[in-house]
C-alpha positions, 0 to 999 in steps of 0.5 A: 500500500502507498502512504497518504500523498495528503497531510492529515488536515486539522480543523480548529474546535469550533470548526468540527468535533470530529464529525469531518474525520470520523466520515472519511475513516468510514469512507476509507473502511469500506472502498480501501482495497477496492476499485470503483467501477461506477458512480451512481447520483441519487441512488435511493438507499433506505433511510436511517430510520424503518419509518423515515423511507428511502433517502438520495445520494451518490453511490460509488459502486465497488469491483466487488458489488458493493454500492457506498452511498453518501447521504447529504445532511441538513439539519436547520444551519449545519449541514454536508452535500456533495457538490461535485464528483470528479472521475478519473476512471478512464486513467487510474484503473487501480486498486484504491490505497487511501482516502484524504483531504484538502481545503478543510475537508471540501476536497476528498481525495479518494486516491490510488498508487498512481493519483487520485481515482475519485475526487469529490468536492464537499460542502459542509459546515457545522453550524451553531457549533455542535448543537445540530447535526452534520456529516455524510450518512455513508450507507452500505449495500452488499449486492447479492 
């Protein structure tokens, strides 16, 4: 595996409690050692909760089936959305080794031994800190 080409970002504590770090750790557990074969935008994904239904986001489909959903957030003045999603599938056909950051988590760097394979632009803020949610709900589908 190669070492993260990104240094690891800090944000002051009245910019994140850990949310911004704690979702790319989670991204990172599912696509690491993976390839993405695919991006799927408003892939339907049920919801959190049994009574709140479907919800909408961008899936990365990964070589061995399995759709990681990121699920934007909105909760009064915080909120995380994905903005854009940058490809580079065509060139980068490797096995994914790290996901990192820049620009205070709006840049997400999903990234092999040769560059980056996806890069998703992110909006975020937390808010009137950290009294409302925020952060991608990342969900999880095994395909059969």
């Amino acid at each position: 595996m190669s070492t993260n080409p990104y240094s690891v970002e800090e944000l002051g504590p009245d910019d994140d409690d850990g949310t911004m770090p704690d979702n790319v750790a989670e991204l990172s557990k599912h696509v690491v050692g993976h390839k993405v074969v695919g991006v799927e935008r408003n892939a339907s994904t049920p919801g959190r909760y049994e009574w709140s239904g479907d919800t909408y986001g961008t899936a990365l489909v990964l070589d061995n089936g399995k759709r990681v959903t990121l699920v934007g957030t909105d909760d009064c003045c915080a909120f995380t959305e994905l903005e854009d999603v940058i490809l580079n599938l065509d060139k980068i056909d490797h096995v994914i080794t790290g996901v990192g950051t820049t620009e205070g988590y709006t840049r997400w760097h999903i990234y092999a031994d040769l560059g980056d394979v996806v890069e998703l632009k992110v909006g975020w803020s937390c808010g009137n800190p950290f009294y409302y949610g925020y952060g991608f709900d990342i969900a999880v589908k095994e395909e059969a």
